[in-house]
C-alpha positions, -999 to +999 in steps of 0.1 A: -400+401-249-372+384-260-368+373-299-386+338-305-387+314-332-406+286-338-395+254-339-409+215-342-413+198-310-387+172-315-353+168-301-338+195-316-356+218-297-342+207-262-329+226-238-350+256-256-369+282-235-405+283-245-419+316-251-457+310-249-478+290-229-484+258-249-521+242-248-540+210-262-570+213-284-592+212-253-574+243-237-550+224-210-518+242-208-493+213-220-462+237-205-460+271-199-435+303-212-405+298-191-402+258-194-371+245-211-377+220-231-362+184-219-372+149-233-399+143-204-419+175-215-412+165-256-430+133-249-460+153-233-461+175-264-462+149-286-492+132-260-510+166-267-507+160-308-483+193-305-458+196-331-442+229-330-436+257-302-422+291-300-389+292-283-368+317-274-339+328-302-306+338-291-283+358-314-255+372-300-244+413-308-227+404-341-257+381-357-234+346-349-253+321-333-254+322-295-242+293-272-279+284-266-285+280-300-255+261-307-260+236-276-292+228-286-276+220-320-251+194-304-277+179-284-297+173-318-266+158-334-257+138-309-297+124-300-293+090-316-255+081-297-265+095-258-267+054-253-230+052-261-210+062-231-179+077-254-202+095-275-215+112-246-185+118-232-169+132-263-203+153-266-200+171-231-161+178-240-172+196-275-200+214-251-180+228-223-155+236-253-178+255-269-191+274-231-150+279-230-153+300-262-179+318-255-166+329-222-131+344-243-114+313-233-087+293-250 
């Protein structure tokens, strides 16, 4: 089993793997271990009254923070601009930038 973390169900948590299945108080699985986490599935969670999940943490060999991790982190800083078409644009530069780095690019 992979390392996991919790996390609140918010946009933060997107593009996340969950860990364990997720259920509402009356036992329906909301989404199962596997699921990444998008917007569409959020909005179910929060449906369900669900405010946190367990997600899977990804640290690379020398304790930084893996590439998951820090996607996940630009797509919460950039949540409230993804309207703006330069935002987003300068947000997918900074990501496959960051991908670039990761891969021993320049």
């Amino acid at each position: 089993m992979a390392p996991e973390r919790i996390v609140r169900a918010d946009e933060s948590a997107i593009g996340s793997t969950v860990t364990r299945d997720v259920k509402d108080d009356k036992g329906a699985v909301v989404c199962f271990a596997g699921d990444i986490l998008n917007a569409s599935l959020l909005l179910d969670l929060k449906r369900a009254g669900i405010s946190s999940v367990y997600v899977e943490r990804q640290v690379g060999a020398d304790g930084e923070r893996s590439v998951d991790d820090l996607l996940v982190e630009l797509d919460r800083r950039f949540a409230r601009v993804e309207a703006n078409p330069v935002m987003r644009v300068l947000k997918e530069v900074i990501a496959e930038r960051t991908r670039e780095e990761a891969r021993g690019g320049p």
